[in-house]
ZALOVEX-567140 format. One record per residue (C-alpha): residue in three letters; x, y, z. Coordinates in steps of 0.25 Angstrom, whole numbers, plus 5000, padded with zeros to 4 digits. Layout:
// residues N
{"ALA",{X,Y,Z}};
...
***
This chain:
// residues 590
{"UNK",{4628,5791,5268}};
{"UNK",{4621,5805,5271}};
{"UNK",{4608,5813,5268}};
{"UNK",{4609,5825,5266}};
{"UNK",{4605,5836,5280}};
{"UNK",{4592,5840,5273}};
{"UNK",{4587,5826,5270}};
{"UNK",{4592,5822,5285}};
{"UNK",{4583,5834,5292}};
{"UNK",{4572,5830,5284}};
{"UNK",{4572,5817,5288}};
{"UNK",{4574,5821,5303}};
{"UNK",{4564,5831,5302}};
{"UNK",{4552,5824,5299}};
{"UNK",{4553,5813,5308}};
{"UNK",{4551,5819,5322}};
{"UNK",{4557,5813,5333}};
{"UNK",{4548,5811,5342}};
{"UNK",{4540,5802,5333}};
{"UNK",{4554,5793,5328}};
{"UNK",{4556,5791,5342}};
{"UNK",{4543,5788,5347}};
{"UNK",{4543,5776,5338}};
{"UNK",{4556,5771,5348}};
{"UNK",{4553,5777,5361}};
{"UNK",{4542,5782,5368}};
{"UNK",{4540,5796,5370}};
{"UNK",{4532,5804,5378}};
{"UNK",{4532,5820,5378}};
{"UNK",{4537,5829,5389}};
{"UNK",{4536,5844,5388}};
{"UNK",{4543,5846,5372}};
{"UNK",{4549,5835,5372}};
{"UNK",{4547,5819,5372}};
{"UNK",{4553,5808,5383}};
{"UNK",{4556,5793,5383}};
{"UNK",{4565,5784,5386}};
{"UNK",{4577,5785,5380}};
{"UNK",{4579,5772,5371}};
{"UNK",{4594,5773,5372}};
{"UNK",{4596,5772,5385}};
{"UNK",{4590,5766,5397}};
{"UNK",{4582,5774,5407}};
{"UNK",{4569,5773,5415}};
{"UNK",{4563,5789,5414}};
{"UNK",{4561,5796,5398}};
{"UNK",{4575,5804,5395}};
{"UNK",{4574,5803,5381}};
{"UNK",{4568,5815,5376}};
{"UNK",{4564,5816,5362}};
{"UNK",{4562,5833,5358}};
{"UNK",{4552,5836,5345}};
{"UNK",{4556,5849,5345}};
{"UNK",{4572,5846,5343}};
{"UNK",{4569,5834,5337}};
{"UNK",{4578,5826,5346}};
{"UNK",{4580,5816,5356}};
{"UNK",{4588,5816,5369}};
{"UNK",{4589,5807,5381}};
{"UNK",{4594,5813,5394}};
{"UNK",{4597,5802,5399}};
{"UNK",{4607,5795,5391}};
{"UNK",{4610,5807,5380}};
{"UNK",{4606,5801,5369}};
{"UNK",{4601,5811,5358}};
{"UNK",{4598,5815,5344}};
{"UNK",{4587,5818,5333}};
{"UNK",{4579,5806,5325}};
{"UNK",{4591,5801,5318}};
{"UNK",{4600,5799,5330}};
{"UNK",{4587,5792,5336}};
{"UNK",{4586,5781,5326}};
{"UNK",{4602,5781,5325}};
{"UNK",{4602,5777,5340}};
{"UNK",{4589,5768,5340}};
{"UNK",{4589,5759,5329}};
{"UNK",{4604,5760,5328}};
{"UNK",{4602,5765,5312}};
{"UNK",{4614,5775,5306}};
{"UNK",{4609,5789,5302}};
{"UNK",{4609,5786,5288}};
{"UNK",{4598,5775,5293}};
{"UNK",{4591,5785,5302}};
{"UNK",{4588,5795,5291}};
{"UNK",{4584,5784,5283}};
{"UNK",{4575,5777,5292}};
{"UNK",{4568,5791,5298}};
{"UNK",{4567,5796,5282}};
{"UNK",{4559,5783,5280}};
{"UNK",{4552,5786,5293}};
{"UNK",{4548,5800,5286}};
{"UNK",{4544,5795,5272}};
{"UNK",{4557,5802,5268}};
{"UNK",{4563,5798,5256}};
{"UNK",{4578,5799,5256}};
{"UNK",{4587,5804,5243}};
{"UNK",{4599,5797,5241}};
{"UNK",{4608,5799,5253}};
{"UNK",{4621,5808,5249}};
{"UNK",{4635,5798,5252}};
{"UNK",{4649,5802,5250}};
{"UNK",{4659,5790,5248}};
{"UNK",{4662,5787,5262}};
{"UNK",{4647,5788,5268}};
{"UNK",{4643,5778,5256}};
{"UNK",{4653,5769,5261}};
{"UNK",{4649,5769,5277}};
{"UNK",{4635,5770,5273}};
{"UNK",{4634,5759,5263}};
{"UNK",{4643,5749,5271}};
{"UNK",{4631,5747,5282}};
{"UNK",{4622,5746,5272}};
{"UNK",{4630,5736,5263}};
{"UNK",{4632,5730,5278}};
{"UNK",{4617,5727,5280}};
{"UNK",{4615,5722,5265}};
{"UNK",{4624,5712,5266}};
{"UNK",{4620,5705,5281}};
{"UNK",{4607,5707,5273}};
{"UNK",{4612,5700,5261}};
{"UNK",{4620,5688,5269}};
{"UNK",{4607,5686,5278}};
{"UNK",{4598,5683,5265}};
{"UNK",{4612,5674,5260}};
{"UNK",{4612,5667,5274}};
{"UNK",{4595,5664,5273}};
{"UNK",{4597,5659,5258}};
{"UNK",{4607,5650,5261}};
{"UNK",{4599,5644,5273}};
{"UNK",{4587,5640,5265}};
{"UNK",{4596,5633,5255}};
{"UNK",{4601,5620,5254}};
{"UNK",{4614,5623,5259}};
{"UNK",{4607,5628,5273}};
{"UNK",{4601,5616,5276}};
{"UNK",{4609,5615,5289}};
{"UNK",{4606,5630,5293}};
{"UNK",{4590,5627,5291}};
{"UNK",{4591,5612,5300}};
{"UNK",{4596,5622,5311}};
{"UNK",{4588,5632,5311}};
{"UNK",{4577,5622,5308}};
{"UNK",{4581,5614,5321}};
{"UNK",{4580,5627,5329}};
{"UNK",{4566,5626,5326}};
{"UNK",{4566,5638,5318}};
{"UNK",{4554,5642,5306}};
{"UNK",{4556,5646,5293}};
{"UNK",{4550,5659,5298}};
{"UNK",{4559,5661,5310}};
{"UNK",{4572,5659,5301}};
{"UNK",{4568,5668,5289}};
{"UNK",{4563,5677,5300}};
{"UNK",{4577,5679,5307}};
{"UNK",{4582,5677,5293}};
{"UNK",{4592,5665,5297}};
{"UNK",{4602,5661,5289}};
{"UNK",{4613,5651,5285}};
{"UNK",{4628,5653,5281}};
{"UNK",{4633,5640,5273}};
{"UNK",{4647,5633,5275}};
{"UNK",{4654,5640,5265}};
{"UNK",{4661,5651,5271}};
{"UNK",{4663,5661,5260}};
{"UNK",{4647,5659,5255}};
{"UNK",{4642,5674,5261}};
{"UNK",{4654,5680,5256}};
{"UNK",{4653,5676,5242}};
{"UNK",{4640,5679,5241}};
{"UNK",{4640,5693,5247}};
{"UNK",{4653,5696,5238}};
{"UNK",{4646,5690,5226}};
{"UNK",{4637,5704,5230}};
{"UNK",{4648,5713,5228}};
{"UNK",{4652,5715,5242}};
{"UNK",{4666,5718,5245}};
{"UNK",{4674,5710,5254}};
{"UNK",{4676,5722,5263}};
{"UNK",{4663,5726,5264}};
{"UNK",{4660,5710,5267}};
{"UNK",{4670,5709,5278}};
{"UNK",{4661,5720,5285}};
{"UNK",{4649,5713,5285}};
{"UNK",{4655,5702,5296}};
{"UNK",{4648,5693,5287}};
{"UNK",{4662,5689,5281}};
{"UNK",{4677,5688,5285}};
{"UNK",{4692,5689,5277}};
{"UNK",{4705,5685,5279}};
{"UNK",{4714,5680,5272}};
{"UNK",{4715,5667,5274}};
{"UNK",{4700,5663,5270}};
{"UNK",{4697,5675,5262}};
{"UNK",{4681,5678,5264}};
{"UNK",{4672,5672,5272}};
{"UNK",{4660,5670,5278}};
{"UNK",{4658,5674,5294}};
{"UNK",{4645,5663,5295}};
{"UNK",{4646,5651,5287}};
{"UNK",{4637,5638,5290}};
{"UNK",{4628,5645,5301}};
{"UNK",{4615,5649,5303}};
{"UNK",{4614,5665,5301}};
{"UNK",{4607,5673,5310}};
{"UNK",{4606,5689,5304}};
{"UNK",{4606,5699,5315}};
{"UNK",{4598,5710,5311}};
{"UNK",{4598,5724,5318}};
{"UNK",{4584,5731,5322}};
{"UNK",{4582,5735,5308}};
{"UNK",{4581,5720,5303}};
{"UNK",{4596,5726,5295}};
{"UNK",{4604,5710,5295}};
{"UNK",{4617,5717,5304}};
{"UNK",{4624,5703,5307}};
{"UNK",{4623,5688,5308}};
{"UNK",{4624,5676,5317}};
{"UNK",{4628,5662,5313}};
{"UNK",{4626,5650,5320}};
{"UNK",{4636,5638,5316}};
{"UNK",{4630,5626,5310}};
{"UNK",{4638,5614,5315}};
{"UNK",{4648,5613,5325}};
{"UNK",{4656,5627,5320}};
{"UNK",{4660,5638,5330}};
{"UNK",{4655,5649,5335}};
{"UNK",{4642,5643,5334}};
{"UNK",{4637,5657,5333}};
{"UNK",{4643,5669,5325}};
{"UNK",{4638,5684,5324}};
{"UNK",{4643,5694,5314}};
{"UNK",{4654,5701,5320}};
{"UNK",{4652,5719,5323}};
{"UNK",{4650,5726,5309}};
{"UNK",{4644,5740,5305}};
{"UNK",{4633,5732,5308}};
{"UNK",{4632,5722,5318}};
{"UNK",{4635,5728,5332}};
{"UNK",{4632,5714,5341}};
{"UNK",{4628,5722,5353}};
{"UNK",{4619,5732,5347}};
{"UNK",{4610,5721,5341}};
{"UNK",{4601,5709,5347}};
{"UNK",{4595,5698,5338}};
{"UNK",{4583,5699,5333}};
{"UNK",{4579,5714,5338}};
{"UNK",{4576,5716,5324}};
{"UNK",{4562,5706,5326}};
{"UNK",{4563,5707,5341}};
{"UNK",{4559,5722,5342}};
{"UNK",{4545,5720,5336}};
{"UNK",{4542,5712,5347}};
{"UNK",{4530,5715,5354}};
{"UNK",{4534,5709,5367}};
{"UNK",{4539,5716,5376}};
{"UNK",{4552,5713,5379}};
{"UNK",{4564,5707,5372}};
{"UNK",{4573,5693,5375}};
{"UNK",{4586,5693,5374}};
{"UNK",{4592,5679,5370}};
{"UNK",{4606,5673,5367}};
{"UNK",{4606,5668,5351}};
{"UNK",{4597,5670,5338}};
{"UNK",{4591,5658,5340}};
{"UNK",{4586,5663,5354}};
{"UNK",{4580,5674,5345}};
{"UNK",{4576,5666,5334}};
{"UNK",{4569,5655,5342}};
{"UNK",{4560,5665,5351}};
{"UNK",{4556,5673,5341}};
{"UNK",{4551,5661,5333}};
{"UNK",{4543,5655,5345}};
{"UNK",{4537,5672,5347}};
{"UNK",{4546,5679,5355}};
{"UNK",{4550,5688,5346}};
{"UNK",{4557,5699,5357}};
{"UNK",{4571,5689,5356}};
{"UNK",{4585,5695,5355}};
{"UNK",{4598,5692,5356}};
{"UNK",{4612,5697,5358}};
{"UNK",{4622,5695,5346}};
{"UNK",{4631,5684,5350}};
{"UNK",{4638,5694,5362}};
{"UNK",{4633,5696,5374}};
{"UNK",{4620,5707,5377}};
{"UNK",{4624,5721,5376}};
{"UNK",{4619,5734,5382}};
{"UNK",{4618,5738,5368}};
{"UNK",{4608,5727,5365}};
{"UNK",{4602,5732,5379}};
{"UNK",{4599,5745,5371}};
{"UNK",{4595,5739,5359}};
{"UNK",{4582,5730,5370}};
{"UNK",{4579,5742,5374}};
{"UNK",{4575,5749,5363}};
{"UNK",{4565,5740,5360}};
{"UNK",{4560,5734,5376}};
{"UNK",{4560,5736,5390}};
{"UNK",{4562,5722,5394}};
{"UNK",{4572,5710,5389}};
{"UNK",{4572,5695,5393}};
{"UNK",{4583,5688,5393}};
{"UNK",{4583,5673,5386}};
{"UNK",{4598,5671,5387}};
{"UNK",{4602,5657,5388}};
{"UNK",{4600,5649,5401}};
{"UNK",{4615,5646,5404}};
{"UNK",{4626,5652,5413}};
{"UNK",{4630,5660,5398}};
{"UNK",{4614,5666,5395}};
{"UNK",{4614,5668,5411}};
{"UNK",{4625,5678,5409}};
{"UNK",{4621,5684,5397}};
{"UNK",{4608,5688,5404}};
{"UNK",{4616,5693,5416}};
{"UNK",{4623,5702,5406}};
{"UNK",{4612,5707,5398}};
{"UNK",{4603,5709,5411}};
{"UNK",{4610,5724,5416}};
{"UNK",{4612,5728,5401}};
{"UNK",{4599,5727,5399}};
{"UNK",{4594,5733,5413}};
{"UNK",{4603,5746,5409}};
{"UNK",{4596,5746,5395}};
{"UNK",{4584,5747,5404}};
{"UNK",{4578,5733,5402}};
{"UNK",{4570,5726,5409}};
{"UNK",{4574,5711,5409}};
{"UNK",{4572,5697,5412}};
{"UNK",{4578,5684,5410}};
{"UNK",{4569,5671,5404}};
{"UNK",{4574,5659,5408}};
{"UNK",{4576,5649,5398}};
{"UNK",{4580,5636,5408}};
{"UNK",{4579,5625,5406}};
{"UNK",{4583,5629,5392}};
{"UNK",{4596,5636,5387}};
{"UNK",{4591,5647,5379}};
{"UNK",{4577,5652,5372}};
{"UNK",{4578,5645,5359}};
{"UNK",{4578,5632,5367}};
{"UNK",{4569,5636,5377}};
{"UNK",{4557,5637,5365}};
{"UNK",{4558,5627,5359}};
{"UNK",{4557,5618,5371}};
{"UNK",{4548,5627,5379}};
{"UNK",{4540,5633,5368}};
{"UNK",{4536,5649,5368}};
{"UNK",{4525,5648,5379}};
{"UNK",{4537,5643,5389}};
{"UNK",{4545,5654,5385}};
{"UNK",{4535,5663,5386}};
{"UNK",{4533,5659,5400}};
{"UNK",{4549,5661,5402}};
{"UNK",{4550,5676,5397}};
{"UNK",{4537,5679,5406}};
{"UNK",{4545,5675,5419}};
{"UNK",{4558,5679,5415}};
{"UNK",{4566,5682,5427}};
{"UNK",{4568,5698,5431}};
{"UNK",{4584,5700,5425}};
{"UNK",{4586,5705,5440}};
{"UNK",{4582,5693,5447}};
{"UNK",{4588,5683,5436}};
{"UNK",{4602,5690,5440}};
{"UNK",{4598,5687,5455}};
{"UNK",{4596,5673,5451}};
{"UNK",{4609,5672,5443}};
{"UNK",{4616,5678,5455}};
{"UNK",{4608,5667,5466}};
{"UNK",{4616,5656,5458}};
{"UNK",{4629,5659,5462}};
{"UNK",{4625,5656,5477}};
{"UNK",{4621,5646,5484}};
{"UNK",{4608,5648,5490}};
{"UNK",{4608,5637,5501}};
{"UNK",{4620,5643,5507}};
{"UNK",{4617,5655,5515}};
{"UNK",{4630,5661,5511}};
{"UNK",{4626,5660,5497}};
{"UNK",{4612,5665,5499}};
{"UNK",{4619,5677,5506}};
{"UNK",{4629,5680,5496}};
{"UNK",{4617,5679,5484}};
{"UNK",{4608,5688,5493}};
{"UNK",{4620,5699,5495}};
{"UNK",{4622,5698,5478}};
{"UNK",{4609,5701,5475}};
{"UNK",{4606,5712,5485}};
{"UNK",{4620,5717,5477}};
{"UNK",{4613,5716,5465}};
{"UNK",{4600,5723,5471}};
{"UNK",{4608,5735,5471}};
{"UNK",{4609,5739,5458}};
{"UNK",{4591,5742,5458}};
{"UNK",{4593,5757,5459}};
{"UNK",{4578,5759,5463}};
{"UNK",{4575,5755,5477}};
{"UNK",{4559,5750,5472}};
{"UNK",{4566,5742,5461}};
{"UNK",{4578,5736,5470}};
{"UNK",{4568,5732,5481}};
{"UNK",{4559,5724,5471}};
{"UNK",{4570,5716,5468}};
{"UNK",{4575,5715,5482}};
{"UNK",{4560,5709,5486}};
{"UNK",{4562,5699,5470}};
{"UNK",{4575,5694,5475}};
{"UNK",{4570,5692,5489}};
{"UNK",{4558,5684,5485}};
{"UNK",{4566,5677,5476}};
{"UNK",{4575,5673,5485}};
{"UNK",{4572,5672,5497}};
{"UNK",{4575,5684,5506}};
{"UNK",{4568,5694,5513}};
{"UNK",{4566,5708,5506}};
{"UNK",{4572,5714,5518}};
{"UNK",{4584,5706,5520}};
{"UNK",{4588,5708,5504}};
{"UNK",{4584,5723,5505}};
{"UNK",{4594,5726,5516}};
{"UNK",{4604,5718,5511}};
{"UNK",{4603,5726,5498}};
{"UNK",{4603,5739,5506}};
{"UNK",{4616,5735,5513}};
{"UNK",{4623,5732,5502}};
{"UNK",{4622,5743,5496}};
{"UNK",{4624,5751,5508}};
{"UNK",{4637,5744,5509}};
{"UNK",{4641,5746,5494}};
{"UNK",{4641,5759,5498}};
{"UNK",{4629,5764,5490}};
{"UNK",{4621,5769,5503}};
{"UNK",{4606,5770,5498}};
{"UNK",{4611,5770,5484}};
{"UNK",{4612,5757,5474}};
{"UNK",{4622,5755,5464}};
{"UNK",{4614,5761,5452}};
{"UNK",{4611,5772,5460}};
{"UNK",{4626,5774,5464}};
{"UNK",{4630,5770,5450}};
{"UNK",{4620,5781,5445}};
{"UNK",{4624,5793,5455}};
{"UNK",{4639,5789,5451}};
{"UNK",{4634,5790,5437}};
{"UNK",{4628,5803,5439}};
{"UNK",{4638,5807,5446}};
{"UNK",{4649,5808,5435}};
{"UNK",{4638,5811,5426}};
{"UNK",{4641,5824,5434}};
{"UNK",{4654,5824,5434}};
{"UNK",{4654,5824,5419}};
{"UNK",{4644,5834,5416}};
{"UNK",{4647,5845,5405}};
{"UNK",{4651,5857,5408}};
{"UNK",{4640,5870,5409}};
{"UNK",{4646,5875,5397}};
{"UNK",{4640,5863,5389}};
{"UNK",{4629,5862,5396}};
{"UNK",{4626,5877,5392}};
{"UNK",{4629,5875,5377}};
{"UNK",{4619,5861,5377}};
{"UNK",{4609,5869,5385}};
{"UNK",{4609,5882,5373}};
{"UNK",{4610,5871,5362}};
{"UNK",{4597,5866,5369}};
{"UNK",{4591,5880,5371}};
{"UNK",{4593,5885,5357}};
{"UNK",{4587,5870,5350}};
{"UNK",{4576,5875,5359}};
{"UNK",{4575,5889,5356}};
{"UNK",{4579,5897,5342}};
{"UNK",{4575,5910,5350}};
{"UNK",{4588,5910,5356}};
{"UNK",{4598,5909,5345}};
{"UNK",{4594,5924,5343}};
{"UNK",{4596,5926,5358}};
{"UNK",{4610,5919,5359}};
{"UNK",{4613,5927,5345}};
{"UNK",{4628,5935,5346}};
{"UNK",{4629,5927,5361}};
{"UNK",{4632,5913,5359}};
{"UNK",{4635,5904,5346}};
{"UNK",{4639,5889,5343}};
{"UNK",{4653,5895,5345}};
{"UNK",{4652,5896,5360}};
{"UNK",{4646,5881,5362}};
{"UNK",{4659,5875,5367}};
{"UNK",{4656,5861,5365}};
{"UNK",{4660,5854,5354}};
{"UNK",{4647,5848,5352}};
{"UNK",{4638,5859,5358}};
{"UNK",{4646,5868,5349}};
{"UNK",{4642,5860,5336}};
{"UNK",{4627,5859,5341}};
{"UNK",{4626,5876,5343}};
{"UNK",{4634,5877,5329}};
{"UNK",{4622,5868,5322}};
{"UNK",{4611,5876,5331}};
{"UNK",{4615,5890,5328}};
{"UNK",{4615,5885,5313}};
{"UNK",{4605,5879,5311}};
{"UNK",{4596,5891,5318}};
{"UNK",{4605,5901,5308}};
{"UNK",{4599,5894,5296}};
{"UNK",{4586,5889,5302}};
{"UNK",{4582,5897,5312}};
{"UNK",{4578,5883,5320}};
{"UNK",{4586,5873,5326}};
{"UNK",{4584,5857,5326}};
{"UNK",{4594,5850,5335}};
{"UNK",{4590,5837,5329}};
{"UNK",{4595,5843,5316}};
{"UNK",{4608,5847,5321}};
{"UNK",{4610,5834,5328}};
{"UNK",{4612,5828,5312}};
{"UNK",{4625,5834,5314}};
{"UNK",{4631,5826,5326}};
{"UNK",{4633,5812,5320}};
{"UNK",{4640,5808,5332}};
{"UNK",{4632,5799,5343}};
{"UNK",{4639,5806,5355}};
{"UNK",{4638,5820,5349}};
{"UNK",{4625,5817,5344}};
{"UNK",{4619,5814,5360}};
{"UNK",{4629,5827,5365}};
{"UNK",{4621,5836,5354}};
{"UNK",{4608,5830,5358}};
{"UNK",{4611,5832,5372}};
{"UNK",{4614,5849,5368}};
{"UNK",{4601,5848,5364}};
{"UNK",{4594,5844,5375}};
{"UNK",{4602,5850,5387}};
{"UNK",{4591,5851,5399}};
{"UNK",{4586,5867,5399}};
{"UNK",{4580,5871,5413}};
{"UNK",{4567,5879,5408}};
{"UNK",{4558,5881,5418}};
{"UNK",{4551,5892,5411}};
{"UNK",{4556,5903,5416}};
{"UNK",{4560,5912,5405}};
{"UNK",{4570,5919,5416}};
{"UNK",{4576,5906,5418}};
{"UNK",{4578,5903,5405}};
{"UNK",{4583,5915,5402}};
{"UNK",{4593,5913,5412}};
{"UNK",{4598,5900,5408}};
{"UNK",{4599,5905,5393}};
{"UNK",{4610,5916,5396}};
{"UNK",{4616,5906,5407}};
{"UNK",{4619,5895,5395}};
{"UNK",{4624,5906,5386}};
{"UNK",{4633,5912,5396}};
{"UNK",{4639,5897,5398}};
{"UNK",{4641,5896,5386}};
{"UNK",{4646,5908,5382}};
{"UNK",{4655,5907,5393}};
{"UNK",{4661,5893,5389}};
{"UNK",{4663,5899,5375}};
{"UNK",{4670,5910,5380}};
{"UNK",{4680,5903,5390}};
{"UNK",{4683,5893,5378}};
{"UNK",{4686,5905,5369}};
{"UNK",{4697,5912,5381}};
{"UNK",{4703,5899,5381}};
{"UNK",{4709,5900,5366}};
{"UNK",{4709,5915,5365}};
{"UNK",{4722,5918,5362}};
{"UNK",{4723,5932,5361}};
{"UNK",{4719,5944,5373}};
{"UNK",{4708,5951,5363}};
{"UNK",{4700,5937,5363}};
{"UNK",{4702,5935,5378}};
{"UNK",{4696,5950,5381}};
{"UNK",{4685,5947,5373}};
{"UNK",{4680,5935,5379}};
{"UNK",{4682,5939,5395}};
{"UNK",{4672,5951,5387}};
{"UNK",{4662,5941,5382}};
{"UNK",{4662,5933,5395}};
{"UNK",{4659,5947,5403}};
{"UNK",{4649,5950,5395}};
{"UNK",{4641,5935,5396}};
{"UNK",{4638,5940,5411}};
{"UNK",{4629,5950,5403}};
{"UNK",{4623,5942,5393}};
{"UNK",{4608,5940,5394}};
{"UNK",{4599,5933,5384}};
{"UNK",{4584,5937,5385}};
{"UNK",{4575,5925,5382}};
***
């Protein structure tokens, strides 16, 4: 599925950038420009730029680029046929019919037929609870205390004993095996022919952001195993890019999110008000659902359950969430096993109380570690003392590590001074000097950052494509000198072919217009990149001037050495030692 390039720019063009983004991230305007944090990766000081004047976003932090489309592409994980449609609606814009051959009908249409039938089988699994032969389903659910409200809210479910029931309903629709077989939602072989993945389970729907049905979770009635099941990875469902209930729990007005183990965790609290709860898909916590937290808070509580199994969990999620740039805490749900259980003992007030002094993830790790020793030997209090200095060491800022030093000290019993030097000789004994290991990791990172840096040449032809998105003055300047053909790289080469075009029939260039033509999420973040390469303008026209004709004569250069490589003939190769003679000439006059 396709719209034509006329109907795409119109749709880009009148929804400004700087506006779509606003409604995600905050921006605040520097110079031409506007900064933020960037929302796909974690940092603590504004490197996501947001440019009105190219109509373009870049972060120079993590290289993440691209115009309005590739924003929503990457933030609300929509496809681009999605994106268009959404901003058109955004701009009042009423689409014509979008132009498909054969082959894009097919890929298009299968998502779409994906998400009609999950749509199609929750409203199958809801009708069949509320009749007689859910009865079972309903005494469950009804047992875990849950409303009329809650269920229809969550839209909850029931799959009856027959096995092939969903299948024969869907294929009454006119859905072809084959398509069927995609969903998840039903298996062949040839032994039992079609049938149902859930059968005599209470149906969970998982929905994505966009309240789109992407999967289900069943939960066995009776003694049957697995007592849970999910829908297995489709076109649609990804398990680790999706949390449970993030499709209520982002219009939450409190100001964090909790993380628990199952649906009925999630179903539970939002019913008794806390309507922040989440939950990983029936696999463990993942930095992609890390990401996902992040977009929508700055802190996460952990509910995982009370046992040795939810204590690992938490010990598991706690770093990916601190790399997604986190904050976290972990609620204590003893003496109860998880949240679900903890409510309906307890009530909300009590679990209020627990979420406001839920422990620092930092100091619950410290307390996980102190049970492996035994604190009334003093080899064991040594030997938990020496672990968690260890662990001290990973605080890259000297203000932060020492706040935790004093935590840790109070906490359990030693002096500040004692705990700091031991931290101090540990690490002088690692071999990390004054440095910690974040700060070691970090210069080893940049480091071979370095070693891998692109060569001048490219840096030149990213540093022109930026100059001339900047400037159409110099296209005139740089007229019968330099042209896309002398951009060596494959991908700067394809940028400079759109630019030059672009200015020959409009006289203008818009880089978010060209960067429609890379549909490739790694190309797509290298042409935005070209786009953006850093230029030293300090004012001085001199200076500037300077730099223009030593980029050209990089380029040109580079061009010129690749050309004597395949010359084949001594005409050519006289030709080009000319050319190079006379770059020591050229001078371009701003």
């Amino acid at each position: 599925m396709y719209y034509s390039d006329d109907v795409i720019e119109e749709v880009r063009s009148r929804n400004d950038i700087v506006d779509v983004i606003s409604g995600y991230v905050r921006l605040q305007k520097k110079g031409a420009s506007y900064f933020g944090l960037c929302p796909f990766h974690n940092e603590k000081s504004p490197s996501f730029s947001v440019s009105p004047s190219k109509q373009m976003y870049y972060c120079f932090g993590c290289g993440a680029g691209g115009n309005v489309f590739t924003f929503l592409m990457e933030y609300e994980n929509y496809t681009f046929v999605e994106a268009v449609q959404a901003l058109a609606r955004r701009a009042g814009i009423t689409l014509p019919e979008a132009e498909i051959s054969p082959q894009q009908r097919q890929e298009a249409s299968l998502r779409q037929q994906l998400l009609e039938i999950n749509k199609l089988a929750a409203k199958y699994y809801y009708y069949q609870l509320i009749q007689p032969q859910g009865e079972t389903a309903r005494a469950y659910l009804e047992g875990r205390r849950l409303s009329h409200e809650t269920i229809v809210k969550f839209g909850l479910g029931y799959s009856n004993k027959f096995s092939n029931d969903l299948y024969q309903y869907l294929h009454s629709k006119k859905y072809s095996d084959q398509l069927l077989r995609e969903t998840g939602l039903v298996t062949m072989d040839e032994k039992r022919g079609a049938h149902d993945k859930f059968w005599n389970r209470v149906m969970f729907p998982i929905m994505d952001v966009n309240n789109r049905v992407i999967g289900f979770g069943g939960r066995v009635l009776g003694d049957g195993t697995p007592k849970y099941l999910n829908s297995p990875e489709t076109k649609l469902f990804d398990k680790s890019r999706n949390l449970y209930g993030l499709n209520l729990a982002r219009r939450s007005r409190r100001p964090n999110m909790i993380i628990c183990e199952g649906y009925m965790d999630v179903i539970s609290m939002h019913q008794a008000g806390f309507d922040n709860a989440v939950a990983s898909l029936g696999t463990a916590f993942t930095s992609q659902q890390a990401s996902l937290l992040k977009r929508y808070t700055s802190e996460v509580l952990l509910a995982y359950d009370s046992d040795g199994a939810g204590v690992k969990a938490a010990l598991r999620a706690i770093p990916m969430l601190k790399e997604a740039g986190l904050k976290s805490r972990v609620i204590d749900m003893k003496p109860y096993k998880d949240p679900d259980e903890f409510i309906k003992n307890l009530g909300s007030e009590a679990f209020e109380e627990r979420i406001s002094n839920a422990k620092n993830s930092f100091m619950f790790e410290i307390s996980v570690i102190e049970k492996n020793y035994d604190m009334n030997d003093p080899d064991g209090k040594t030997g938990f003392y020496n672990e968690a200095a260890q662990r001290l060491l990973e605080f890259s800022q000297e203000l932060e590590r020492k706040n935790y030093i004093e935590a840790i000290a109070r906490t359990y019993g030693i002096a500040f001074d004692d705990l700091n030097r031991l931290v101090n000789r540990l690490g002088l004994k690692a071999g990390y000097g004054d440095e910690n290991i974040y700060q070691k990791k970090n210069r080893e990172a940049a480091h071979e950052k370095a070693s891998n840096r692109e060569d001048a040449a490219v840096t030149a032809q990213k540093l022109l494509l930026t100059w001339l998105s900047e400037d159409v003055r110099l296209f005139d300047k740089l007229s019968g000198v330099i042209g896309p053909e002398d951009f060596t790289d494959k991908l700067c080469h394809e940028a400079a072919a759109a630019v030059f075009n672009e200015y020959r029939q409009n006289g203008t260039v818009t880089p978010a217009r060209i960067m429609n033509l890379f549909e490739d999420k790694q190309e797509h973040d290298a042409v935005a990149r070209a786009f953006h390469t850093n230029i030293y303008d300090d004012g001085d026209m001199a200076s500037r001037e300077k730099a223009l004709n030593e980029t050209v004569r990089r380029i040109k250069m580079a061009s010129l050495e690749q050309r004597s490589r395949s010359a084949s003939d001594l005409k050519t190769l006289q030709e080009i030692i000319q050319q190079k003679n006379s770059l020591q000439k050229l001078h371009i006059s701003l």
